[in-house]
Backbone as XML, in Angstrom:
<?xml version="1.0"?>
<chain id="A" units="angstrom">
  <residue number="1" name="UNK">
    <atom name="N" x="0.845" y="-1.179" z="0.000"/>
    <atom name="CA" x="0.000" y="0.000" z="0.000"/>
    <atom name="C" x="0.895" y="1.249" z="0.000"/>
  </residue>
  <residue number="2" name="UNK">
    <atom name="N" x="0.282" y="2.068" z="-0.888"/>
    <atom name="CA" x="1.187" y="3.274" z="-0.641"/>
    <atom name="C" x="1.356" y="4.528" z="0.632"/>
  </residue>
  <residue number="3" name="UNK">
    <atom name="N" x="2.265" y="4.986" z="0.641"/>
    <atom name="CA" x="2.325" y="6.219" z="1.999"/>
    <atom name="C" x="2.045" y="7.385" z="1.618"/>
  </residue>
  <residue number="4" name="UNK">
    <atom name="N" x="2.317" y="7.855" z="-0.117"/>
    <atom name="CA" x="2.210" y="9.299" z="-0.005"/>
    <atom name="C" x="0.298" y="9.188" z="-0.503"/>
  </residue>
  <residue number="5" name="UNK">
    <atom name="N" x="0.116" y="10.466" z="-0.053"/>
    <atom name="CA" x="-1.673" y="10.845" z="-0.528"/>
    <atom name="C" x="-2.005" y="10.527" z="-1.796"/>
  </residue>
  <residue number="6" name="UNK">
    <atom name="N" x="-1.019" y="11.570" z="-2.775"/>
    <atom name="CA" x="-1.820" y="11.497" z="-3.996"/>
    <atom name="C" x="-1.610" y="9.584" z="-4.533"/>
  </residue>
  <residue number="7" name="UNK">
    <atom name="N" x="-0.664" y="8.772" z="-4.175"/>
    <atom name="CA" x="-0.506" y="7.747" z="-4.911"/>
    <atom name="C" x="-2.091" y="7.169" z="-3.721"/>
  </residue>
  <residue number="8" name="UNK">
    <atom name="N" x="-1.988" y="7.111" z="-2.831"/>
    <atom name="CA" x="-3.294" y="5.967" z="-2.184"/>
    <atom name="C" x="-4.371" y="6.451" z="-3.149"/>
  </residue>
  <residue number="9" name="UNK">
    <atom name="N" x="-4.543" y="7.541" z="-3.167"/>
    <atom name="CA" x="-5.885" y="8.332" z="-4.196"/>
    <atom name="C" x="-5.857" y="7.752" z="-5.825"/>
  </residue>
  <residue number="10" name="UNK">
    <atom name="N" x="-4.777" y="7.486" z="-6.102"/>
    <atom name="CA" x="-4.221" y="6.863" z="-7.417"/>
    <atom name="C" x="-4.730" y="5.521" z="-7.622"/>
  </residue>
  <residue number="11" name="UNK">
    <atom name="N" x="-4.417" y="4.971" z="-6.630"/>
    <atom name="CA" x="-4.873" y="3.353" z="-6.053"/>
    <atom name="C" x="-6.485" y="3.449" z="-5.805"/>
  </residue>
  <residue number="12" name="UNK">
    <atom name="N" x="-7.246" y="4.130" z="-5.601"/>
    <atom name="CA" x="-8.549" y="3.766" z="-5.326"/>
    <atom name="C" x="-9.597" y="4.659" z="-6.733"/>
  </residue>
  <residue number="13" name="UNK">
    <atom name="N" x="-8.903" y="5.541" z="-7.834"/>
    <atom name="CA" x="-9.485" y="6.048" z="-8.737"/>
    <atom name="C" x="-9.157" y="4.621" z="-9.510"/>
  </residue>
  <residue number="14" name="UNK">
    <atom name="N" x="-8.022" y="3.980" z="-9.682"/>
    <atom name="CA" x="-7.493" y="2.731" z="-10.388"/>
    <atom name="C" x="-8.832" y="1.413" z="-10.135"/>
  </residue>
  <residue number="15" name="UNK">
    <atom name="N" x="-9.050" y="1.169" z="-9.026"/>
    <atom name="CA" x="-9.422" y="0.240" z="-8.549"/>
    <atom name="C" x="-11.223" y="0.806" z="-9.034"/>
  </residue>
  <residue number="16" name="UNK">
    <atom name="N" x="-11.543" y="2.169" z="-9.354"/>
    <atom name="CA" x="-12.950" y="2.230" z="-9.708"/>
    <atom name="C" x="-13.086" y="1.836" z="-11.188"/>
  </residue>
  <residue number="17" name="UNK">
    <atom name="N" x="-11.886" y="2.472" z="-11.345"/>
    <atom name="CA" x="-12.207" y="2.288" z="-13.111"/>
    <atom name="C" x="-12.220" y="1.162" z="-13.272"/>
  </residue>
  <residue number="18" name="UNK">
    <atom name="N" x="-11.474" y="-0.182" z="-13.018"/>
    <atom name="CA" x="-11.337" y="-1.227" z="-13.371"/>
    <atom name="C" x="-12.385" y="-1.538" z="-13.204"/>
  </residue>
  <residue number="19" name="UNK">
    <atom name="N" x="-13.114" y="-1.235" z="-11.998"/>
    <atom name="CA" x="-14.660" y="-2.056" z="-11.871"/>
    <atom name="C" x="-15.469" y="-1.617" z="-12.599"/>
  </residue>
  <residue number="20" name="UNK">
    <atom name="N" x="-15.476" y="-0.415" z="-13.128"/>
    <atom name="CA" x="-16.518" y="0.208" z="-14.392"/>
    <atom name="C" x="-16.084" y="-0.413" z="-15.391"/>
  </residue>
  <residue number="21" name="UNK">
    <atom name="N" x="-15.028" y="-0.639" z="-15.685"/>
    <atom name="CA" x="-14.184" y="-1.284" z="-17.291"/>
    <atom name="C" x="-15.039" y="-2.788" z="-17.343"/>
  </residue>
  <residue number="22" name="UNK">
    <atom name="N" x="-14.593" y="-3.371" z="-16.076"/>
    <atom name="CA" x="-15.111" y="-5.059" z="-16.192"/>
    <atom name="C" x="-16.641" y="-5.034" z="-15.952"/>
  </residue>
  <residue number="23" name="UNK">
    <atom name="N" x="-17.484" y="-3.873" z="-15.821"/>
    <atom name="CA" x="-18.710" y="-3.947" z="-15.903"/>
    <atom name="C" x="-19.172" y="-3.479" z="-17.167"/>
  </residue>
  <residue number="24" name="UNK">
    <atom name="N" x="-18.529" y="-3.052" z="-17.774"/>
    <atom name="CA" x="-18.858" y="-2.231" z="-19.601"/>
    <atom name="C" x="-18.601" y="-3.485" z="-20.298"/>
  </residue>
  <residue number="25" name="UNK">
    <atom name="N" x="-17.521" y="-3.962" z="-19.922"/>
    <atom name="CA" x="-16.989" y="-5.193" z="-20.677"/>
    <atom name="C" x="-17.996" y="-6.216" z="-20.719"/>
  </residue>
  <residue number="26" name="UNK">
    <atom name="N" x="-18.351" y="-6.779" z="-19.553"/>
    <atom name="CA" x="-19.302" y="-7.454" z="-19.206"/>
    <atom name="C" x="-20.905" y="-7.499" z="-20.313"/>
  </residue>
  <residue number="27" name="UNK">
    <atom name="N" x="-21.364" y="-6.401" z="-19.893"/>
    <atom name="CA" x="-22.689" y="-5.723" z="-20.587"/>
    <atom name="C" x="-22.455" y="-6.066" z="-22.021"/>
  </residue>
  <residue number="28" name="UNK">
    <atom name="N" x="-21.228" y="-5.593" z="-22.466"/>
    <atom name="CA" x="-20.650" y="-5.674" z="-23.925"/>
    <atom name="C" x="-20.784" y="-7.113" z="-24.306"/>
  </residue>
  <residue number="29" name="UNK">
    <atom name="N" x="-20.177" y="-8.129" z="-23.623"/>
    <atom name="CA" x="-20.299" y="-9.218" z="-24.091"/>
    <atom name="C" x="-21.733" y="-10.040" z="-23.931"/>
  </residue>
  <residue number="30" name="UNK">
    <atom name="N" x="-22.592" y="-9.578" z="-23.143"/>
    <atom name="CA" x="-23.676" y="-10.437" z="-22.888"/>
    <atom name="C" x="-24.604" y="-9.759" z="-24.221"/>
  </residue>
  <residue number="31" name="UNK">
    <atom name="N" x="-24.722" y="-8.282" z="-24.687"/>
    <atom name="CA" x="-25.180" y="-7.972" z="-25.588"/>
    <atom name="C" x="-24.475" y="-8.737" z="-27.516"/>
  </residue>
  <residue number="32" name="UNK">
    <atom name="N" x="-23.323" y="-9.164" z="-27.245"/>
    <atom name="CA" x="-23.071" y="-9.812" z="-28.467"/>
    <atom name="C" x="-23.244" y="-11.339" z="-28.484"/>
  </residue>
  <residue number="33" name="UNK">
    <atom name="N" x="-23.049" y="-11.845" z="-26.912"/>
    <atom name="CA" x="-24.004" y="-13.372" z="-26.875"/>
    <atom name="C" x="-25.330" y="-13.141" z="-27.430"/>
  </residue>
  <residue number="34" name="UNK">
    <atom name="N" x="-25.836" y="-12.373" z="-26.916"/>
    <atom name="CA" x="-27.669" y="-12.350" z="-27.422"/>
    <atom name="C" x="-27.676" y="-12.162" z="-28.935"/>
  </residue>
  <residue number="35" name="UNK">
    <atom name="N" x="-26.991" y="-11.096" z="-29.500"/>
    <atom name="CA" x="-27.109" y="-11.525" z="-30.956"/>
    <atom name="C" x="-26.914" y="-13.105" z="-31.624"/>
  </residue>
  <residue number="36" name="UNK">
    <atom name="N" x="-25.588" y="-13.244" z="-31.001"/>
    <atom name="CA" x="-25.247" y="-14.435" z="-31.564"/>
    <atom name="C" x="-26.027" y="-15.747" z="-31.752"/>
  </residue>
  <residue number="37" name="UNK">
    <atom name="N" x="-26.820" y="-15.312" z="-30.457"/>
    <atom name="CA" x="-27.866" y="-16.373" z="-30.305"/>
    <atom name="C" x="-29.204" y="-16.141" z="-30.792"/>
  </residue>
  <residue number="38" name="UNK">
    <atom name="N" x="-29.169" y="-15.190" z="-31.139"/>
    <atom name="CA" x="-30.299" y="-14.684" z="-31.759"/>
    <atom name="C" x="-30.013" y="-15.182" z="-33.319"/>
  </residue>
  <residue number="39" name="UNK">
    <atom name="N" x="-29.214" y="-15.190" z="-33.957"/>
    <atom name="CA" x="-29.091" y="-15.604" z="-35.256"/>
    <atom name="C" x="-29.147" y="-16.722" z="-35.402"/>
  </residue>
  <residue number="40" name="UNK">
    <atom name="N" x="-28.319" y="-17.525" z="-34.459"/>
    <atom name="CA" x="-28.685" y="-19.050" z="-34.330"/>
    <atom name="C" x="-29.825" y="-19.748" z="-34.226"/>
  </residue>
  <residue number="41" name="UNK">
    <atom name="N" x="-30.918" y="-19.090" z="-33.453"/>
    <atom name="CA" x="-32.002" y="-19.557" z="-33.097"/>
    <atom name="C" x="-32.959" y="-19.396" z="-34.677"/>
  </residue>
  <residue number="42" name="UNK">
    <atom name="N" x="-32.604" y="-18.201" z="-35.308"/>
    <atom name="CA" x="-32.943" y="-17.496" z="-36.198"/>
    <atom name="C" x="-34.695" y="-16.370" z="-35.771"/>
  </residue>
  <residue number="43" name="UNK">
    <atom name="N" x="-34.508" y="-16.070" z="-34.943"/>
    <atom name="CA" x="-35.752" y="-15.322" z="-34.083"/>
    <atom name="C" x="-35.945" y="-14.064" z="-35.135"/>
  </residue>
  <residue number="44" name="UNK">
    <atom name="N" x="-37.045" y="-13.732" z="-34.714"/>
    <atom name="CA" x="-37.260" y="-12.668" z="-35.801"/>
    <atom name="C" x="-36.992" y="-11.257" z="-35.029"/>
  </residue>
  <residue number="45" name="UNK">
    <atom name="N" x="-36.168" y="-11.210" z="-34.234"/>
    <atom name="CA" x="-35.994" y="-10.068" z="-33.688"/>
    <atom name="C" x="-34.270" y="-9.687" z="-33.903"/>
  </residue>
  <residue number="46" name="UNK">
    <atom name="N" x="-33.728" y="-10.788" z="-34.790"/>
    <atom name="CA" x="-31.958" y="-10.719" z="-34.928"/>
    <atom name="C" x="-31.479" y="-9.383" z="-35.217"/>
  </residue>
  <residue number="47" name="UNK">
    <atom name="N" x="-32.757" y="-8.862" z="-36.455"/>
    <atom name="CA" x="-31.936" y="-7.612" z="-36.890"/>
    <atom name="C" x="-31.954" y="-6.602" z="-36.015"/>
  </residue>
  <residue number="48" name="UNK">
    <atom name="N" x="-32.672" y="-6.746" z="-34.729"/>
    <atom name="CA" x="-32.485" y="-5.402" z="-33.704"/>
    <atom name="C" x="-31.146" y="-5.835" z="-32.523"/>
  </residue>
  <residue number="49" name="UNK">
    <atom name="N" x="-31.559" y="-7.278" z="-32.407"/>
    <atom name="CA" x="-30.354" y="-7.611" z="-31.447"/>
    <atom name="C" x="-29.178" y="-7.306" z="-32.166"/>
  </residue>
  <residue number="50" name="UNK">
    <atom name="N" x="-28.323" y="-7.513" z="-33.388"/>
    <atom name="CA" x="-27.680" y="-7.056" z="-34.172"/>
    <atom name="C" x="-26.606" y="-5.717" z="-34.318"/>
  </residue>
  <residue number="51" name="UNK">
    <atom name="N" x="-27.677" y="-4.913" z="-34.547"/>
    <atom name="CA" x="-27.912" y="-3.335" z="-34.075"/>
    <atom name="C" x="-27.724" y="-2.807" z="-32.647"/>
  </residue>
  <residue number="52" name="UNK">
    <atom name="N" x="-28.258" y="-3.396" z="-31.873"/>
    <atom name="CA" x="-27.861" y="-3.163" z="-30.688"/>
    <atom name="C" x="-26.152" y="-3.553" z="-29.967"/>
  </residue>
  <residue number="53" name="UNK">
    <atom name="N" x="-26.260" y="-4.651" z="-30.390"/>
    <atom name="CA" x="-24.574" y="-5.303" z="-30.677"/>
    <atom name="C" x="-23.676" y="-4.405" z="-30.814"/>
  </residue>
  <residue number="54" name="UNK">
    <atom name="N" x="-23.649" y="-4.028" z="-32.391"/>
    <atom name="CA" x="-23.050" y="-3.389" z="-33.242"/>
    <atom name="C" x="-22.643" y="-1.761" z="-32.590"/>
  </residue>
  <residue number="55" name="UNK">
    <atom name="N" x="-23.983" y="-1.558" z="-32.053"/>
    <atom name="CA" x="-23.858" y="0.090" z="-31.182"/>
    <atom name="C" x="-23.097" y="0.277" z="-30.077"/>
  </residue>
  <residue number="56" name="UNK">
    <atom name="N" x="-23.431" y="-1.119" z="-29.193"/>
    <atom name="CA" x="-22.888" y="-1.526" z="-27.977"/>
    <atom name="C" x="-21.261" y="-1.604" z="-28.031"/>
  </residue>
  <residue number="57" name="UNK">
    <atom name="N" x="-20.567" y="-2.170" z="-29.277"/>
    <atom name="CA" x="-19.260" y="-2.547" z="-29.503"/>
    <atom name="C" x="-18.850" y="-1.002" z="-29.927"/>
  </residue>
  <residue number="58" name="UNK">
    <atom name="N" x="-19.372" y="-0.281" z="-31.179"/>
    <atom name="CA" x="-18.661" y="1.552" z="-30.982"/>
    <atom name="C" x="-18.651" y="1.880" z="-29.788"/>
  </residue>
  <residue number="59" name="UNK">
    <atom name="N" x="-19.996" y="2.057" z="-28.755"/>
    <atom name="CA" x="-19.857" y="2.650" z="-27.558"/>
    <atom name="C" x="-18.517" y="2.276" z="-27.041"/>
  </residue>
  <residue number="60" name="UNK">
    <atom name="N" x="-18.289" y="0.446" z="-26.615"/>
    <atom name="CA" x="-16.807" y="0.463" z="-26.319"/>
    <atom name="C" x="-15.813" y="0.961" z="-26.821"/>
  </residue>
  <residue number="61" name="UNK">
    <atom name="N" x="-15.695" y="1.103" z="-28.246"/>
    <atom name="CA" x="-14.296" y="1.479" z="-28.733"/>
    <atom name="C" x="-14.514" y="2.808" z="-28.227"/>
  </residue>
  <residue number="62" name="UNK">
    <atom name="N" x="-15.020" y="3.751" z="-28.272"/>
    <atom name="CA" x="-15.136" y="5.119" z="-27.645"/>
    <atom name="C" x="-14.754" y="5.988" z="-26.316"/>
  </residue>
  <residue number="63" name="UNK">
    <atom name="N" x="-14.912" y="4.342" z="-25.771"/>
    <atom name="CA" x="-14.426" y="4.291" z="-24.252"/>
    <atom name="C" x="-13.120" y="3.550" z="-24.204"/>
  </residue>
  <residue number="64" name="UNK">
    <atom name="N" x="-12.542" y="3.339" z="-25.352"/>
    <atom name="CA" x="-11.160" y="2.823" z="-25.162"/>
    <atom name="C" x="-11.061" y="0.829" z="-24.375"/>
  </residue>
  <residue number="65" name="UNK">
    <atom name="N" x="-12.132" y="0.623" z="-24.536"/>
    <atom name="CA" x="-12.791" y="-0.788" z="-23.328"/>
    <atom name="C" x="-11.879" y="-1.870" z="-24.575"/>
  </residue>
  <residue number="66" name="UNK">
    <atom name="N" x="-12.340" y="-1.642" z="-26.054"/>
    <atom name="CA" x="-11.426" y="-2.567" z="-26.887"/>
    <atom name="C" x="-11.075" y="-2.112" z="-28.469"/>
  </residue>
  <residue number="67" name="UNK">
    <atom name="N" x="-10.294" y="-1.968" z="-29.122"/>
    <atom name="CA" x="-9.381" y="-1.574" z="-29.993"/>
    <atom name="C" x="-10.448" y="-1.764" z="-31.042"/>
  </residue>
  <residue number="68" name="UNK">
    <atom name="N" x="-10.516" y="-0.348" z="-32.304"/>
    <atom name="CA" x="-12.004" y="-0.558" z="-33.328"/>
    <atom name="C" x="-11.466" y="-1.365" z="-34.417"/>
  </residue>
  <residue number="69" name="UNK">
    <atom name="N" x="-10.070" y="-2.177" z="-34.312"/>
    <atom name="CA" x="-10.730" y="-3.089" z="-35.528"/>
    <atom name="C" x="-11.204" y="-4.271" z="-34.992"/>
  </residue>
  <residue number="70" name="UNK">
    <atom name="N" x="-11.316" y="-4.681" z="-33.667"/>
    <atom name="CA" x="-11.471" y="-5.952" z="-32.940"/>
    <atom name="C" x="-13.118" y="-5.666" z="-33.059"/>
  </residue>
  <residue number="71" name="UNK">
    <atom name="N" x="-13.414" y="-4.331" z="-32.667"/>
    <atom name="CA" x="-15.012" y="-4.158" z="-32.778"/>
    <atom name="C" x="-15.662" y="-4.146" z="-34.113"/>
  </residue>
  <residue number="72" name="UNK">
    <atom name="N" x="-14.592" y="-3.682" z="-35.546"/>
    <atom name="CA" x="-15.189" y="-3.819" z="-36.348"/>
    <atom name="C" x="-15.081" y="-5.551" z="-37.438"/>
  </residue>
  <residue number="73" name="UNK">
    <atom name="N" x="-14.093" y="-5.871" z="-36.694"/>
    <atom name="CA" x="-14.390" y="-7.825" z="-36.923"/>
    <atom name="C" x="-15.190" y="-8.320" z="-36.354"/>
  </residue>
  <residue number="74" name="UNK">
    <atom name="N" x="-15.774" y="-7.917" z="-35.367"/>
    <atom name="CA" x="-16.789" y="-8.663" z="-34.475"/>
    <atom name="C" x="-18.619" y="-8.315" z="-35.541"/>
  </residue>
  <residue number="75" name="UNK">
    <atom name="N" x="-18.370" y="-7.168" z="-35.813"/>
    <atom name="CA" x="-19.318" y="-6.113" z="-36.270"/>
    <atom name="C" x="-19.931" y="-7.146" z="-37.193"/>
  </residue>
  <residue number="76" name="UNK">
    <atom name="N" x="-18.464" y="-7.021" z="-38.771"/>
    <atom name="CA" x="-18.548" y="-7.653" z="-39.433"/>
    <atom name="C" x="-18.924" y="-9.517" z="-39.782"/>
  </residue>
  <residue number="77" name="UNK">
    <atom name="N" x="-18.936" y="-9.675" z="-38.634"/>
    <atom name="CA" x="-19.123" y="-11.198" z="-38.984"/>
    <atom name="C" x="-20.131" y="-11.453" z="-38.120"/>
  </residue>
  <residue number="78" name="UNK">
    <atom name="N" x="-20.960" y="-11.048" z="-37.211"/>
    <atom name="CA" x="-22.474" y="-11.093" z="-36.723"/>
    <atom name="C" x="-23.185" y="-10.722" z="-37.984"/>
  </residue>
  <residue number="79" name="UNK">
    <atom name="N" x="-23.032" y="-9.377" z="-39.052"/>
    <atom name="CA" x="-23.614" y="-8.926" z="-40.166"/>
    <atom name="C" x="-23.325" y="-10.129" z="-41.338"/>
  </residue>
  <residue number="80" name="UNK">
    <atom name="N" x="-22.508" y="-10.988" z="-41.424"/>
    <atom name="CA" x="-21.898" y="-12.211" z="-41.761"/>
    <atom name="C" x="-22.869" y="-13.261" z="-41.841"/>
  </residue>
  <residue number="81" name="UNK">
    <atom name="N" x="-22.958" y="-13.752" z="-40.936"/>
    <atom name="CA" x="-23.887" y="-14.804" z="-39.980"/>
    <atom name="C" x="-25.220" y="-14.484" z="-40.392"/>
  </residue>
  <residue number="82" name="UNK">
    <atom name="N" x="-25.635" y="-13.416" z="-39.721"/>
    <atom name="CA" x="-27.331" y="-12.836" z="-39.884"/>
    <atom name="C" x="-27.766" y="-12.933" z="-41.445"/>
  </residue>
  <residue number="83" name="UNK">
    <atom name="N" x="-26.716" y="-12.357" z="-42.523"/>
    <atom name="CA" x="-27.680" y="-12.884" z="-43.941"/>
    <atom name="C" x="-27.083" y="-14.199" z="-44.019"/>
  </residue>
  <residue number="84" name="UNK">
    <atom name="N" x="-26.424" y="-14.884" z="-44.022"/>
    <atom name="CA" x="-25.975" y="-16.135" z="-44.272"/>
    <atom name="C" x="-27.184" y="-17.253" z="-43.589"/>
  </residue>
  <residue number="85" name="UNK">
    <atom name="N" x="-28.010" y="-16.442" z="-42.355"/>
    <atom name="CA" x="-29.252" y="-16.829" z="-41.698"/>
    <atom name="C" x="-30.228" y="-16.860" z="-42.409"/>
  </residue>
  <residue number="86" name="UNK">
    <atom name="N" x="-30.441" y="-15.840" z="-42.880"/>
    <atom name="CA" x="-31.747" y="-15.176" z="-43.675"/>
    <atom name="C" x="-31.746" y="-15.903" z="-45.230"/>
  </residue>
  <residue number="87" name="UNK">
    <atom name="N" x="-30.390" y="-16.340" z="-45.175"/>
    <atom name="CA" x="-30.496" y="-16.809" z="-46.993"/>
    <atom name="C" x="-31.162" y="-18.259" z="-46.359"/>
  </residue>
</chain>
């Protein structure tokens, strides 16, 4: 643990963000399970789960949570899947 002020203060702004990060992260991934599974199932609601996905993954890159070509491979191949569904 640290002794001087500003580093303990350093240590507990650190320790919030991480818990906001692994809770964005979190949200992030349960919203691209639901697509995923939404295409699989082939439900007629894919193209909003999709969309929502897709919005959900910019929001992260915006927030720096994960790097935009990782979000825009992910993007791309749910949009992949979904007509490859529909055909």
């Amino acid at each position: 643990m640290p002794n001087i002020k500003s580093a303990k203060k350093r240590v507990i702004i650190s320790e919030k963000k991480a818990a906001n990060n692994a809770s964005a992260k979190s949200s992030l991934r349960t919203s691209v399970k639901k697509a995923k599974i939404a295409i699989a199932n082939n439900d007629e609601k894919v193209a909003v789960a999709v969309k929502t996905a897709s919005i959900d993954l910019d929001k992260a890159v915006g927030k720096g949570l994960i790097h935009k070509n990782a979000a825009a491979r992910k993007k791309s191949r749910m949009a992949k899947a979904m007509n490859a569904a529909k055909a």
